[in-house]
C-alpha positions as CSV (number, residue, x, y, z in Angstrom):
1,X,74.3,105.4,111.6
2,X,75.2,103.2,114.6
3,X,78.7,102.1,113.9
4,X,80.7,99.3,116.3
5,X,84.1,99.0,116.2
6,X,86.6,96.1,116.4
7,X,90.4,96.6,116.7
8,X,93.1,96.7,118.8
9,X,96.4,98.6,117.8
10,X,97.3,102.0,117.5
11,X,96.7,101.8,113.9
12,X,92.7,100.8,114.7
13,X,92.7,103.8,117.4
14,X,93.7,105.9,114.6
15,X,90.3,105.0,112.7
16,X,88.1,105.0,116.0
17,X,89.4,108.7,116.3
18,X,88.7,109.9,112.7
19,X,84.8,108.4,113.5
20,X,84.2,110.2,116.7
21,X,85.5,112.7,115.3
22,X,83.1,112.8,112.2
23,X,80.1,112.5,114.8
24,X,79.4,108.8,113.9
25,X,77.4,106.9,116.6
26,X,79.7,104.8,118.4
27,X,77.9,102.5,120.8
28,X,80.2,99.9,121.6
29,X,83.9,98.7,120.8
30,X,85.3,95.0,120.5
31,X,89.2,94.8,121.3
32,X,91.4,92.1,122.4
33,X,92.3,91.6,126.4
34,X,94.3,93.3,127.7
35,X,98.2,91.4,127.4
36,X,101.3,92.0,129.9
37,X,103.4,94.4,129.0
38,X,106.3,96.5,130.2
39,X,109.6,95.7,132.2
40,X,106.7,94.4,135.0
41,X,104.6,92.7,132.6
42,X,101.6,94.3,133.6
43,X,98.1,93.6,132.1
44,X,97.9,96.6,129.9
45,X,94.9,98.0,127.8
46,X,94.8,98.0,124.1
47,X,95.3,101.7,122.1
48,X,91.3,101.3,121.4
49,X,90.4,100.4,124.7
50,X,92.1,103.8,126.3
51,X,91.0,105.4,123.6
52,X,87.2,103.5,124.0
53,X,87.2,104.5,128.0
54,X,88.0,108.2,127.6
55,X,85.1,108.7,125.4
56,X,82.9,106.2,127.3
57,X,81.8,103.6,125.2
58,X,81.5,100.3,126.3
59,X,84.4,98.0,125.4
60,X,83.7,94.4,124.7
61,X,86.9,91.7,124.8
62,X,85.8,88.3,124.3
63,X,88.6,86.0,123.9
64,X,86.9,84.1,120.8
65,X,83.7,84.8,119.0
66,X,83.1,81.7,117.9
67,X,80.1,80.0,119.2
68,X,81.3,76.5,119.1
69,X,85.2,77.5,120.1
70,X,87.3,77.6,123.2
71,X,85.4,80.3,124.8
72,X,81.6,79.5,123.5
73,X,80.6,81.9,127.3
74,X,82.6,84.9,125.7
75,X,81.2,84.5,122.5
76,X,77.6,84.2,123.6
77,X,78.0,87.4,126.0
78,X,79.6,89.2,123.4
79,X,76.5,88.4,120.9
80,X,74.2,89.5,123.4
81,X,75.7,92.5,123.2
82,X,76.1,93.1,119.4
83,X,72.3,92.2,119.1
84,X,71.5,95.0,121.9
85,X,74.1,97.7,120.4
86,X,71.3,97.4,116.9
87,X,74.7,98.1,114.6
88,X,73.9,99.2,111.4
89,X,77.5,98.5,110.5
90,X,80.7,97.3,111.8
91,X,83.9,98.6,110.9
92,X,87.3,96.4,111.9
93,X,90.5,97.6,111.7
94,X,93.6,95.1,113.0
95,X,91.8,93.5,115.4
96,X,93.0,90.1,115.5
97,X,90.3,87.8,116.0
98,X,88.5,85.8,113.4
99,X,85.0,87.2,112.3
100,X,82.4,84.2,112.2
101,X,80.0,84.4,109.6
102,X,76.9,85.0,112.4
103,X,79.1,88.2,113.3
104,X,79.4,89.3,109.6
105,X,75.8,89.0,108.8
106,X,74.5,90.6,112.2
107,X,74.9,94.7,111.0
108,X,72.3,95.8,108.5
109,X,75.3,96.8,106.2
110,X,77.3,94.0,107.2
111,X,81.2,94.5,108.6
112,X,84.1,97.4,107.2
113,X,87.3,96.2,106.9
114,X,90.2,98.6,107.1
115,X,93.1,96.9,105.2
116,X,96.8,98.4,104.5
117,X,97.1,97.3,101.1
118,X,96.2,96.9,97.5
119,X,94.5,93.6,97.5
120,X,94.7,91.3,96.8
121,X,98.1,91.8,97.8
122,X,99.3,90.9,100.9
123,X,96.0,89.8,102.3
124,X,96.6,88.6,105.3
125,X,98.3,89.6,108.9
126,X,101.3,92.0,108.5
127,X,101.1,93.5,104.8
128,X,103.2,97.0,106.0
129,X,106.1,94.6,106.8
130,X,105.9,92.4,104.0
131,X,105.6,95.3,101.1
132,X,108.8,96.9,102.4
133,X,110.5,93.7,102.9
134,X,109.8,92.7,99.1
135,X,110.5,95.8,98.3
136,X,107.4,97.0,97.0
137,X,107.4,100.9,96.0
138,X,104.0,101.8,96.9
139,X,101.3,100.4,99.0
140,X,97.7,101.9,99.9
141,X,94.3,101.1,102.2
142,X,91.3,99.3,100.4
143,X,87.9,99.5,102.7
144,X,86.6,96.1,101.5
145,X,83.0,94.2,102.7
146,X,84.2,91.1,104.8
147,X,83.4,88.2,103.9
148,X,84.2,84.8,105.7
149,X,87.3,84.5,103.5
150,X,91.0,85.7,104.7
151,X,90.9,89.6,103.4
152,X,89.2,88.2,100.2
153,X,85.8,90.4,100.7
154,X,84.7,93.0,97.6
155,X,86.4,96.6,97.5
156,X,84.5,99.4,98.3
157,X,87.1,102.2,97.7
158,X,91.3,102.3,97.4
159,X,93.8,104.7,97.7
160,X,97.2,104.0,96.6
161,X,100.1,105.5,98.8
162,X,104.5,105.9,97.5
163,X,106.7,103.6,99.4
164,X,109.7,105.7,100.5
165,X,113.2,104.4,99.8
166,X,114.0,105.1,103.8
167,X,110.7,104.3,105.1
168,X,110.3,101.9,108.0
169,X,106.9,99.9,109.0
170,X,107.0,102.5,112.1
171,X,106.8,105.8,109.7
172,X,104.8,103.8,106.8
173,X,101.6,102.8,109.3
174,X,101.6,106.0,110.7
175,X,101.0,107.4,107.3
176,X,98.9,104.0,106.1
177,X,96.7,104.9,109.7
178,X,95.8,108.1,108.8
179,X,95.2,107.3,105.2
180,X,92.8,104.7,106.6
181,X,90.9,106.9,108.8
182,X,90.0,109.1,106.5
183,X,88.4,106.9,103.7
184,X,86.9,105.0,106.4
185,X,84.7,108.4,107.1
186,X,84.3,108.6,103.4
187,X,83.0,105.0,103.0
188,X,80.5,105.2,105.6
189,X,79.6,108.5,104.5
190,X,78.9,107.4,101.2
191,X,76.8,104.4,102.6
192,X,74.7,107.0,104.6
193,X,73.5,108.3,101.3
194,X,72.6,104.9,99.6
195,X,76.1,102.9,99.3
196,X,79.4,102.7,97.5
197,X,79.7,100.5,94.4
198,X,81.6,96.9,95.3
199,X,84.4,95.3,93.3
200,X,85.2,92.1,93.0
201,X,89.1,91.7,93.7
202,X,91.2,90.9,90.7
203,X,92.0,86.7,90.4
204,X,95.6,87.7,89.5
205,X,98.5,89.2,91.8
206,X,97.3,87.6,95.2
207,X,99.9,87.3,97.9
208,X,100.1,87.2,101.5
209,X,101.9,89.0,104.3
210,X,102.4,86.0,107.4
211,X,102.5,87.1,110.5
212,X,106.1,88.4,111.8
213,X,107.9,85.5,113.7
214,X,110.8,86.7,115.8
215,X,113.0,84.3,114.4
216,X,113.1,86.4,111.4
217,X,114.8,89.1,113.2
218,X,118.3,87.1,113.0
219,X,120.6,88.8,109.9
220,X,121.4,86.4,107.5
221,X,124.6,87.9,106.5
222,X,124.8,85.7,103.6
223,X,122.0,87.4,101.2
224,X,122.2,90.3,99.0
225,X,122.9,93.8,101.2
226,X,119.7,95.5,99.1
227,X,117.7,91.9,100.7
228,X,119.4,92.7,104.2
229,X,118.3,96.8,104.4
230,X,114.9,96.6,103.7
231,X,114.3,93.9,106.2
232,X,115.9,96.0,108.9
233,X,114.0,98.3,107.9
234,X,110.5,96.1,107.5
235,X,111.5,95.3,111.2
236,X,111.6,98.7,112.5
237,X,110.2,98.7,115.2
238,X,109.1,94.9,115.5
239,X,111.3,92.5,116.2
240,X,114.1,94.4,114.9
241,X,117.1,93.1,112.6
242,X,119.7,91.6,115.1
243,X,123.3,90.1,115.1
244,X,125.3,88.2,117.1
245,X,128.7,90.8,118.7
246,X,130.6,89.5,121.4
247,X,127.8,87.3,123.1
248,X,125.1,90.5,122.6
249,X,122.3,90.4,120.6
250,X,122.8,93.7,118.6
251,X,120.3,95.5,117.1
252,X,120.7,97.3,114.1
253,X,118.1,100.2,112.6
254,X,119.5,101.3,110.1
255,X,121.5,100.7,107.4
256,X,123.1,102.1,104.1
257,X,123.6,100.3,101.1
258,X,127.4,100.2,99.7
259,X,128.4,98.7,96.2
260,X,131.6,97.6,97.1
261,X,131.9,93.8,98.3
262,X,134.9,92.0,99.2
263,X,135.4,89.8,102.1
264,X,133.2,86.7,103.8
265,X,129.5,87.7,104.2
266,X,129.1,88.7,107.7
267,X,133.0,90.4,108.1
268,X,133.9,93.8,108.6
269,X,135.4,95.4,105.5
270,X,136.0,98.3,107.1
271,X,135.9,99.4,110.6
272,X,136.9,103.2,112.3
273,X,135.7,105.5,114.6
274,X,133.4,106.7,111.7
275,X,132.5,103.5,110.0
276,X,131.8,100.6,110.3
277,X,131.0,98.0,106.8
278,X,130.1,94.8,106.4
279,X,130.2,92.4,103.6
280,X,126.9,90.3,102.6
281,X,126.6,87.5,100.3
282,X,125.8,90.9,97.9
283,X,127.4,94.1,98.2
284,X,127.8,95.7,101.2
285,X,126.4,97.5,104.1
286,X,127.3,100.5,106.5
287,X,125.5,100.0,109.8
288,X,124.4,103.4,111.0
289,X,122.2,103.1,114.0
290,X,122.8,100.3,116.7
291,X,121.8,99.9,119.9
292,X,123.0,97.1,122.9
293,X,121.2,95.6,125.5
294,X,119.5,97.3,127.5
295,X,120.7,100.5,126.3
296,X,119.3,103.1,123.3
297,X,119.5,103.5,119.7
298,X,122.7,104.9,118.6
299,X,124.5,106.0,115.6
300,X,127.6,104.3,114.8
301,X,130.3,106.5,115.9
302,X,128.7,106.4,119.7
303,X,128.3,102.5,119.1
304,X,132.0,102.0,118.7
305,X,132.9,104.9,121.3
306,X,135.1,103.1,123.6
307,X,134.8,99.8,122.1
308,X,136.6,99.6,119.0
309,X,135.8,97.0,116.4
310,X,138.2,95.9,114.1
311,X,138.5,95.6,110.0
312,X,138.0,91.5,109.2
313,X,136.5,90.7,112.7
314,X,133.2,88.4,111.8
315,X,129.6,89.6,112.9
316,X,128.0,85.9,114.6
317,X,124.7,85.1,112.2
């Protein structure tokens, strides 16, 4: 089989590996361009693309594949292309620009999509964050056949995976990743020998994951504490749960639910070299890894090393 690939992050590189590494034909990659990055904001590759070059396939990165878009010169270049490369499938994972239905139709199996959920829910753009921010206890990858609908194609296979009650979206995709890589190889191995049976996905249950806005980052000190920890941790490592200390935007990673309340949402109940609490519009949390501007992650008896904080001082929202 001659299998192209479109994604971008690490999660897609992930997938890309498992197939090279299962011998499928590879003859060409779609990615996004290459974005600044970095303290010099640099034009840096994408995970696939790195991962694309060392092996030596060629890397396509049209800024639109839409015919009649913003970029119809990209899109037409790019189709050249795809014709040429004779796909017999296309498998996408993450990466971030819309599929038009010429694009969908063009492999003889039609395109792969690598999804990290249970559709249908959180269809959509960021369903790791969003299931551990609603506090979802277990998540999974469905392969589905794309369609021109948002995540809304038939399900080829699904694996359900347990939500830890520490997990973060960091360690979550890295298990969601590999989880995906490997029934990715399965699906197309399965298709190599006449197909995998598609399901319709169920009318009830739909939700979807929006994209992560960095305004979202900003504690609310005002809900529930259980609300409160799994968004820090939803947010870990992107944007990042933040507060207000002193004029510094402080980030917080992690954080321990306590049952005790008392005190204005956003106020230290309690504050020590070994401590430090603080009341929500629920319950109450221990903060137990910060980090300041421009410095690192630390827990919080190095965060208040030298800079005390006080019992009824009052985080900024």
């Amino acid at each position: 089989m001659r299998v192209g690939f479109a994604g971008t992050p690490e999660f897609a590189a992930v997938a890309l590996q498992r197939l090279l590494e299962a011998r499928f034909s590879v003859p060409l990659v779609l990615t996004q361009p290459d974005r600044p990055a970095g303290r010099g904001m640099k034009l840096q590759p994408s995970p696939v693309k790195q991962l694309a070059q060392a092996h030596t396939i060629p890397v396509l990165q049209p800024r639109s594949l839409r015919l009649d878009g913003k970029y119809p010169d990209d899109a037409a270049a790019a189709g050249r292309q795809l014709v040429e490369a004779r796909l017999d499938v296309l498998v996408v994972a993450a990466y971030g620009l819309i599929l038009p239905q010429w694009v969908l139709d063009l492999p003889r199996l039609g395109c792969l999509n690598i999804h990290a959920s249970l559709l249908p829910r959180w269809r959509g753009a960021a369903p790791i964050h969003r299931a551990i921010e609603a506090g979802d206890t277990r998540t999974g990858i469905t392969i589905m056949q794309m369609d021109a609908g948002l995540d809304t194609g038939d399900m080829l296979l699904v694996e359900p995976l347990e939500i830890a009650a520490d997990d973060t979206t960091g360690t979550l995709h890295d298990r969601l990743a590999a989880l995906g890589g490997r029934l990715i190889v399965e699906a197309l191995e399965a298709a190599a020998c006449g197909g995998l049976p598609r399901r319709p996905q169920p009318l009830e249950g739909v939700s979807y994951a929006h994209k992560i806005d960095k305004s979202e980052a900003a504690i609310d000190w005002s809900l529930p504490a259980a609300v409160i920890e799994r968004r820090v941790r939803a947010f870990d490592p992107f944007p990042g749960a933040s507060f207000q200390l002193g004029g510094d935007a402080i980030k917080l990673w992690r954080a321990a639910l306590r049952a005790d309340a008392g005190g204005e949402p956003g106020t230290l109940v309690h504050a020590d070299a070994q401590r430090l609490t603080v009341a929500c519009g629920e319950g109450s949390l221990d903060l137990l890894e910060l980090q300041r501007p421009g410095g690192r992650r630390q827990p919080v008896q190095a965060f208040v090393h030298g800079r005390p904080l006080a019992s009824g001082q009052r985080l900024a929202d």
